[in-house]
C-alpha positions as CSV (number, residue, x, y, z in Angstrom):
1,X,126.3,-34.7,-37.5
2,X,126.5,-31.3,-36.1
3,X,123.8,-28.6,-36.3
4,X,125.6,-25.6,-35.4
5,X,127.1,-23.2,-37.2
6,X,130.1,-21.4,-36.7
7,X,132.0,-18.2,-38.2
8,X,134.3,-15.4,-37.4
9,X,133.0,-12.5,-39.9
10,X,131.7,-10.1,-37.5
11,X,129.3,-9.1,-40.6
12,X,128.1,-12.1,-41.4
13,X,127.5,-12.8,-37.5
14,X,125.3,-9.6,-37.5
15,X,123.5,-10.4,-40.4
16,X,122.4,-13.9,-39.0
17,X,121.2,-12.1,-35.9
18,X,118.8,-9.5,-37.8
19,X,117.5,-12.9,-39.4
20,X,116.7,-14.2,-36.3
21,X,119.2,-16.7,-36.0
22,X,120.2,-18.0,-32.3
23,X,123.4,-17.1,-31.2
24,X,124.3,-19.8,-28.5
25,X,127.8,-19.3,-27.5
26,X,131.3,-17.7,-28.9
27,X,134.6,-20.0,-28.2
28,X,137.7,-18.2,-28.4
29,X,141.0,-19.5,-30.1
30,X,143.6,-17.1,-29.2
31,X,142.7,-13.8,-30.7
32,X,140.0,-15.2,-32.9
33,X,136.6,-15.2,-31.7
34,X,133.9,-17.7,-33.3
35,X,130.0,-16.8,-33.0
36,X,128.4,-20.2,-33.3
37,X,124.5,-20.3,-34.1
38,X,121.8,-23.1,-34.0
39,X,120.5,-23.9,-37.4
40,X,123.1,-24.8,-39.3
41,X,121.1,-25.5,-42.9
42,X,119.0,-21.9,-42.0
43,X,122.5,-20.2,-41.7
44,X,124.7,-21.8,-44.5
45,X,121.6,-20.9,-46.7
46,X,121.9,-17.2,-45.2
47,X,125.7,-16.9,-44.8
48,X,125.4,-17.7,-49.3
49,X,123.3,-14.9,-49.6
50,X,125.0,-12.8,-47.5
51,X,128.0,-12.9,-49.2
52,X,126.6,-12.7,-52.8
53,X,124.9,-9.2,-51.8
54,X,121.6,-10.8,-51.8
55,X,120.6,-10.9,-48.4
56,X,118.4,-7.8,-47.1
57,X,118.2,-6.6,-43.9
58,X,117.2,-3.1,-42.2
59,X,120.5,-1.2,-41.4
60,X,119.1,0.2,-37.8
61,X,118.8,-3.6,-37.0
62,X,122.1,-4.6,-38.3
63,X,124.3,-1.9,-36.5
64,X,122.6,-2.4,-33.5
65,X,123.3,-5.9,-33.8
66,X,127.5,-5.2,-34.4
67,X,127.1,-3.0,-31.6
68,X,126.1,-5.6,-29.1
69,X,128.4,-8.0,-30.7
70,X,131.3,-6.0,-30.1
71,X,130.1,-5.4,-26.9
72,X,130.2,-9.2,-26.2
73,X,133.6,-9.4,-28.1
74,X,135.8,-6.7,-25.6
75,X,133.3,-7.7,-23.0
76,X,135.2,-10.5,-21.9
């Protein structure tokens, strides 16, 4: 059983971060770019609310945290 969690919504990758999720690696297939995080139950729990509009987070936190994903992304 596997207790990561992966995605490729740059959003949803920044929210996790604000939420103090642990981003432990991104794999690349082709042009796609995966963010994979520790926690899997934490995450799939956040990802839900995250999608549904219920997930709060403060905005200076959350662009910062695009901002150093992309950075990561075109890094590379």
């Amino acid at each position: 059983m596997t207790t990561e969690y992966s995605t490729k919504d740059l959003g949803e990758a920044g929210a996790l971060i604000v939420k103090k999720q642990k981003l432990i690696r991104m794999d690349r297939e082709g042009k796609t770019c995966w963010f994979v995080f520790e926690n899997k139950e934490e995450c799939e729990k956040l990802s839900s609310d995250f999608f549904f509009g219920e997930l709060q987070v403060n905005a200076r936190e959350y662009y910062e945290a695009l901002g150093r994903l992309k950075n990561r992304i075109f890094s590379t």
